[in-house]
C-alpha positions in Angstrom: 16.4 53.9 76.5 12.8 55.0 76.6 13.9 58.7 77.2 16.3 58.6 74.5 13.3 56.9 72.2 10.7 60.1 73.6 13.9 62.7 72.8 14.2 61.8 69.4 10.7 60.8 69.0 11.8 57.6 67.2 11.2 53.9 68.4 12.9 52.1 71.2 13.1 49.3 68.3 14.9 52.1 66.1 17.5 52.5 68.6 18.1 49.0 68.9 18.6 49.0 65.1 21.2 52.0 65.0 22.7 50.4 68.0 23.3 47.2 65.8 24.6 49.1 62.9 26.9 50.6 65.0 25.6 54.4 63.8 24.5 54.8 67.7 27.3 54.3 71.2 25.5 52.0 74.0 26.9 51.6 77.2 26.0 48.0 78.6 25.1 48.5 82.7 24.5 45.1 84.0 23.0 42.0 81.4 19.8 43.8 80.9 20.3 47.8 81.3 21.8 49.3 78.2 22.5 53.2 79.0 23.1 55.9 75.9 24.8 59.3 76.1 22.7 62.0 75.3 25.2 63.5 72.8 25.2 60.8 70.7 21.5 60.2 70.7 21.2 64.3 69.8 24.0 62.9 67.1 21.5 61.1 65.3 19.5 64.4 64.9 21.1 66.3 62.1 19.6 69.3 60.0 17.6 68.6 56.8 18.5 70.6 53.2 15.5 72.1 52.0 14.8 73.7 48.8 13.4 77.3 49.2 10.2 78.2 46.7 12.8 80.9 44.7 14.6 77.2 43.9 17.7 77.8 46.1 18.9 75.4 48.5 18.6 76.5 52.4 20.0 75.3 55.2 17.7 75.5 58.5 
């Protein structure tokens, strides 16, 4: 989880809390190793809306 964490460059903690809310897939491997697929965390990455200085919207 600590790679996933350094990938996104959020909190292990946040994980945890998206794993609760169900917005993030774990993969329990034993009682104590919790294993996450690299697609989903790069799920939780999506593109922001901006606003352009002409006042249109753009998408990056």
């Amino acid at each position: 989880m600590h790679e996933a964490a350094a990938r996104t460059g959020v909190s292990v903690r946040t994980l945890r809390r998206r794993i609760a809310a169900g917005q993030l897939r774990a993969y329990r491997s034993g009682p104590r190793i919790i294993r996450l697929d690299p697609k989903d965390v790069d799920g939780l990455l999506v593109p922001m809306v901006t606003v352009t200085t002409a006042g249109h919207f753009a998408r990056r």
